[in-house]
N, C-alpha and C positions, 0 to 999 in steps of 0.2 A: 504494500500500500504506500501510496504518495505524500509526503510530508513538505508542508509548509511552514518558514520560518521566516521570523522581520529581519533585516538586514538593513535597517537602520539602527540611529541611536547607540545609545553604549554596551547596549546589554547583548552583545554578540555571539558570547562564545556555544549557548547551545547551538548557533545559526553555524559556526567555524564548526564544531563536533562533528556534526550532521555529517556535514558535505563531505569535512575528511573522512569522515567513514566511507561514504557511499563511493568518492573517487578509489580511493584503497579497496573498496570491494569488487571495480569494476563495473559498478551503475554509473550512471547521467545523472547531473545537475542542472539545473538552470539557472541562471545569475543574471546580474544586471551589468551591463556596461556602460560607457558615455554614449556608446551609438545607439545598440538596440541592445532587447534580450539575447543570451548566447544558451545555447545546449550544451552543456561541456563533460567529457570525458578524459580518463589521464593518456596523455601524449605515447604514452611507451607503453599499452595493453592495447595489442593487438584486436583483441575480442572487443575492448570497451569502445575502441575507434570505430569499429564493423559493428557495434547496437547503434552509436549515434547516427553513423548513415542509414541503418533500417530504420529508425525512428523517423527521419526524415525524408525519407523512400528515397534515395541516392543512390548510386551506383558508386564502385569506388575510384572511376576517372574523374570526381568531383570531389577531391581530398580536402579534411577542414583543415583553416589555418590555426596556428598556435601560438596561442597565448603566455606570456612571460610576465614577472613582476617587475622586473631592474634593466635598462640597457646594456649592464654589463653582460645580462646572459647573452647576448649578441654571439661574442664570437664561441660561446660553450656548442649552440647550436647548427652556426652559419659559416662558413669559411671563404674567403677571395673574395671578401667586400672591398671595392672600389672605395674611394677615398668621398665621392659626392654621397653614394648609400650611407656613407657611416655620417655624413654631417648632416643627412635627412630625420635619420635617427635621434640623433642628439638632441636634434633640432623641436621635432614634433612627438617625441614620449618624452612620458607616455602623451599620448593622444589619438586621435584618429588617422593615424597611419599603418598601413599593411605594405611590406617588405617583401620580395620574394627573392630569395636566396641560394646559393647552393647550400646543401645538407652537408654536413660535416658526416664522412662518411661511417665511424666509426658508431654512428646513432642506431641502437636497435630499439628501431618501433616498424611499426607498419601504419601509414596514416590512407595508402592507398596508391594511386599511378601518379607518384610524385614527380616521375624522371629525375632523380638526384634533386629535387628542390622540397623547401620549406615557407608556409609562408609565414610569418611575426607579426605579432603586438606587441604594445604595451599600453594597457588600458587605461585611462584617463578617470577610475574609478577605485579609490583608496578603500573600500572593502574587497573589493574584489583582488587587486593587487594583494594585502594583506593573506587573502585566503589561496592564491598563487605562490605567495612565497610557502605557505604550509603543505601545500598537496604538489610544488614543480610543477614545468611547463602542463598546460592541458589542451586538446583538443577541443577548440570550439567553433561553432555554425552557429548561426541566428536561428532564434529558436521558431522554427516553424515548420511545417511541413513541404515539402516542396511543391513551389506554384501559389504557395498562401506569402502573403506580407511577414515580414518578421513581428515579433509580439514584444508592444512599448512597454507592456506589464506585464505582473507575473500571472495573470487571471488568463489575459489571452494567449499565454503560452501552455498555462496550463487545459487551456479547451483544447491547444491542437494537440498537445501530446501526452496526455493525460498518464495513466498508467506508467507510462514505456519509463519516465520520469524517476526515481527516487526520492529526491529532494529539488523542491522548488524554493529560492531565497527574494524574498519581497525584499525590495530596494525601491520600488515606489514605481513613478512613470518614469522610461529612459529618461535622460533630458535631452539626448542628441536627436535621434531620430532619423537622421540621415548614416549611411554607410559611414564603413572607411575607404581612404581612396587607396587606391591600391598599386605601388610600384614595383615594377621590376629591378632589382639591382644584379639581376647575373651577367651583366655586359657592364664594361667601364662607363657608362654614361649611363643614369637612371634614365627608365621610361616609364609615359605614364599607363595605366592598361585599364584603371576606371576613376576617372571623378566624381568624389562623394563629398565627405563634409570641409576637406581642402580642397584649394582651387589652385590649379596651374601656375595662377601666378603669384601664391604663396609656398609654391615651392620653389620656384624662379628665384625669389627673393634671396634665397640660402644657397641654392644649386643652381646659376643660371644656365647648365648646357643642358636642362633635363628636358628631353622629349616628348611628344605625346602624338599618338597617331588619330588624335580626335580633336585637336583644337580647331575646325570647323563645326562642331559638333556639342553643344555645349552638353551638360547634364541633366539628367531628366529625373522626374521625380516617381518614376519607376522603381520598383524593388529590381536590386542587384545580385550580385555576388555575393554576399554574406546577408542579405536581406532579402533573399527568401527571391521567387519568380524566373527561377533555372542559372542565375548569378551572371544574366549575359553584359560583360562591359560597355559602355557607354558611345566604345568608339566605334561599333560597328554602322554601316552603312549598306544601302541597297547596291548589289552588286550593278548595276546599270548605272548608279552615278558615276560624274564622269568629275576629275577635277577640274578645278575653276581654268587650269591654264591650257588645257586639252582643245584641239580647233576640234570642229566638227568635221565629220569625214569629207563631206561637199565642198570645204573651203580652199579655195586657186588661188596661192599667191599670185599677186596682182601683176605680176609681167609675163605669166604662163595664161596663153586665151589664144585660141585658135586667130587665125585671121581676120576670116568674114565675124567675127565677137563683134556686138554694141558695147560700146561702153557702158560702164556699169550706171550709170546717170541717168542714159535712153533704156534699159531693161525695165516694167512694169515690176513695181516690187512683189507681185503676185506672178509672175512669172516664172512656167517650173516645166520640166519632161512630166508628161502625164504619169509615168512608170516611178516616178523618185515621190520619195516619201523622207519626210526628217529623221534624219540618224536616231533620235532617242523613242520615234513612235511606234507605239507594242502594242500587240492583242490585246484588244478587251480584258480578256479572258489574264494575262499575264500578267503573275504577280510577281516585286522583285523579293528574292530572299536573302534572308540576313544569313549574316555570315556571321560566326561567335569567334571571339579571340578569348580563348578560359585560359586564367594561368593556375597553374597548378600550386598547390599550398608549398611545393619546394620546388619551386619549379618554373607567390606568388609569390610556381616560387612561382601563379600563373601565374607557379607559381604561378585557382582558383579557383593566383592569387589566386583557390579555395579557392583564374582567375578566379571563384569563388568565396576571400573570401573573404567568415562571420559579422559578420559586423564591419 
């Protein structure tokens, strides 16, 4: 049966008992973070990693990312950080930043189809850190089912996953609400793979060569990668767009024109081969499809990032 504990206030430690039990037994918790609620399990049981994705009907190419209390655990976990990922870090924990990393190889866990990646926190929520430092790294997802919204409370986390649960810890309503954003640091230059409660050019600000394959694209108030709605990144786009500096296929530079050509002045602007139709015009019927960029939790580091991920 499911127990519920306050995770406010001073009076904590039945709420720290609890949990360290249930993580040491290999059950799920649910906690509170800055962004949303997380489902978490200990990082290094095999079995407790593979409940939290049946709980959330996941497959294991959607590995959670992991959570930490301190930036020093940085390099215990993550190995051949770049010199701008480690000033991101510094920078933004805790807070609403998700890293993806390579895996320090010597790590026996199974968190899922990482390809050597991991992907990090550091929570921006001093109980929860607290109750990190007591149970080490844990696996954590936004607590919700997969294709539901992640859960600001502990009520609507515990409607979606009632039983599967152990311990739920009341910490009130998140306060963030929005994801983490989520970079990649396994290449010497970060990239960005989702904009969530940081914005581009608040990482800019610390690491100005940091990239992003969406900055046309702003962020949407869609559930993400660790907020629940298949975790797809922000940068994806309809395979049929075309970039801004792309000519159209029809377009003659202007010294190639047959002979007998009007000038472009005398042409009726409605003027066309009955047969030519505009490069970008598609069947009714034709819809474009997205394309997902997921970074893998070592991999966010879709690396998801968990790109996936929790929060």
């Amino acid at each position: 049966m499911s127990e519920r504990f306050d995770f406010t206030g001073d009076e904590l430690a039945p709420a720290y008992r609890a949990a360290v039990d249930a993580i040491e037994a290999g059950d799920l918790v649910v906690l509170p973070t800055d962004t949303v609620y997380g489902i978490a399990a200990d990082a290094f049981k095999a079995e407790a990693v593979q409940r939290l994705l049946d709980a959330k009907g996941r497959g294991r190419d959607m590995p959670p990312p992991v959570l930490i209390s301190v930036v020093e655990s940085l390099d215990a976990l993550a190995t051949d950080i770049p010199e701008g990922g480690r000033k991101l870090c510094q920078e933004f924990w805790p807070g609403p930043l998700t890293v993806i990393c390579h895996a320090q190889s010597s790590l026996m866990w199974d968190l899922g189809e990482t390809q050597g990646t991991v992907a990090l926190r550091v929570p921006d929520h001093e109980n929860t850190r607290e109750l990190l430092s007591r149970t080490g790294p844990l696996a954590v997802s936004s607590a919700n089912t997969s294709g539901r919204a992640a859960a600001l409370d502990v009520y609507d986390a515990e409607e979606q996953l009632g039983e599967l649960v152990a311990v739920y810890l009341d910490g009130g309503e998140a306060a963030g609400g929005q994801p983490s954003t989520i970079v990649d640091i396994t290449g010497e230059t970060p990239r960005v793979l989702r904009v969530g409660a940081l914005s581009l050019e608040q990482l800019r600000a610390i690491v100005p060569d940091v990239t992003s394959d969406s900055e046309d694209h702003p962020p949407t108030d869609q559930p993400t990668t660790d907020q629940g709605a298949d975790d797809r990144p922000v940068d994806e786009r309809p395979v049929d767009e075309k970039p801004q500096d792309e000519k159209p296929q029809d377009e003659k530079p202007a010294d190639e024109k047959p002979a007998d050509e009007k000038p472009a002045d005398e042409k009726p602007e409605d003027e066309k081969p009955a047969d030519e139709k505009p490069v970008d015009e598609k069947p009714e019927d034709e819809k474009p499809t997205d394309g997902v960029v997921e970074a893998s939790n070592q991999g966010e580091a879709k690396t998801d990032s968990d790109v996936r991920p929790a929060d």
